[in-house]
C-alpha positions in Angstrom: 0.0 0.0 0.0 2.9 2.2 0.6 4.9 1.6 -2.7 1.4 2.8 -4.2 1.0 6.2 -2.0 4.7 6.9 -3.1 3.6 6.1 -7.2 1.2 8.3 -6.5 3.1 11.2 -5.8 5.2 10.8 -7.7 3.6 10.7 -10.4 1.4 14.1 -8.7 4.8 15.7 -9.1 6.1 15.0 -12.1 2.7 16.2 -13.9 3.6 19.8 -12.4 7.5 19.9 -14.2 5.6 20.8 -17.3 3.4 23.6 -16.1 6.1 24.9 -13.4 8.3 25.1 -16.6 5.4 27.0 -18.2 5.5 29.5 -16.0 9.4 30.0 -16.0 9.5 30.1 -19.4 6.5 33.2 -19.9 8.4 34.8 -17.1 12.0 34.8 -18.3 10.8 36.0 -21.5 11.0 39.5 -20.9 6.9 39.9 -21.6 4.8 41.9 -19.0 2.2 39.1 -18.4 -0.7 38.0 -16.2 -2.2 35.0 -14.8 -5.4 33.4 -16.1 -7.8 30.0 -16.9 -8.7 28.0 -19.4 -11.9 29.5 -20.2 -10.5 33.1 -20.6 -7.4 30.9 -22.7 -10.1 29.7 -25.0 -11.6 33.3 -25.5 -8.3 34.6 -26.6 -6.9 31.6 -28.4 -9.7 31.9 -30.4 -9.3 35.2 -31.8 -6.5 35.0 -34.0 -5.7 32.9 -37.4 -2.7 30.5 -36.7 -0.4 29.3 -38.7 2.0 26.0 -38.0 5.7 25.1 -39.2 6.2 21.7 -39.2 9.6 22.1 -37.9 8.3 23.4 -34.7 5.7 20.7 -33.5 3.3 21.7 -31.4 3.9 25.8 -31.9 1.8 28.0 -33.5 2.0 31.3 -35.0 0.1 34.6 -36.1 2.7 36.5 -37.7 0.7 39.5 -38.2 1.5 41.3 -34.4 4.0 38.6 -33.5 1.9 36.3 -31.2 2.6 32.4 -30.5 2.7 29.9 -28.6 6.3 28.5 -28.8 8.8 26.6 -26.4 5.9 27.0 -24.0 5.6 30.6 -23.7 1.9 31.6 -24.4 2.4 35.0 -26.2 0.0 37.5 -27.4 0.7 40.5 -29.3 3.5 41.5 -26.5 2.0 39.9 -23.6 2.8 36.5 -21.9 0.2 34.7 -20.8 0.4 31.7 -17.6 -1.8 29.1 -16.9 -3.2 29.4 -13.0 -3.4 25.5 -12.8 -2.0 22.3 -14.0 -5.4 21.4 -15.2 -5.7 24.6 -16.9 -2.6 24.5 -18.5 -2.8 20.7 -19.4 -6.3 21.6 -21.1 -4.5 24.2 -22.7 -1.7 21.9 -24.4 -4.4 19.8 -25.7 -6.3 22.3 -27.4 -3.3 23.7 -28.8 -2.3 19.9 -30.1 -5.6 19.6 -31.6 -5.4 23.1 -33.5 -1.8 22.8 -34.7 -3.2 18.9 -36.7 -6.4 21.7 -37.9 -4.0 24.2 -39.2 -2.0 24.3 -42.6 1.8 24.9 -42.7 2.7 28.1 -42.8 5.7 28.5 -45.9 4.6 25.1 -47.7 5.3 25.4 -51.1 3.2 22.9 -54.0 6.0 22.5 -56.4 3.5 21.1 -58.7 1.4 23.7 -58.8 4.3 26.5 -58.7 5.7 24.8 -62.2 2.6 25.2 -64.3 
């Protein structure tokens, strides 16, 4: 029973490495930044075309006022955004996952159709 307790936690604590690493990362980034959820993620995320790069996996990009979500620093226009919770942030990931399969490449060139 005790061996299970101690797979239990940890396991608790290596689920938060990703989303303490979150939150480093957005802060040493130099952005002014705030704290929010995933609902108010969602509302924001939402709002802006992205664009992938295969090379990056997993990051996204909106070129147009320099926002992304890269190396994972969630950025916005010139403002860093943090995750309050592991489950917040782990939603988060996901929905960023599911949207970089949704969007097309950004730079990916048809060679076929460039020739004719």
């Amino acid at each position: 029973m005790a061996i299970l307790l101690w797979l239990i936690l940890i396991i608790a604590l290596f689920s938060l490495v990703p989303w303490l690493a979150h939150i480093s990362m957005v802060q040493g980034s130099g952005l002014d930044y705030g704290w929010t959820n995933y609902n108010t993620f969602i509302k924001v995320f939402d709002k802006y075309e992205w664009t992938n790069d295969p090379v990056y996996k997993n990051s996204l990009f909106h070129d147009e006022d320099g926002s992304r979500i890269h190396a994972n620093i969630y950025r916005f226009g010139h403002k860093g955004m943090i995750m309050r919770s592991p489950v917040d942030y782990y939603r988060s990931v996901f929905h960023i996952k599911k949207q970089y399969n949704e969007v097309k490449p950004k730079n990916k060139i048809d060679w076929n159709k460039e020739l004719q």
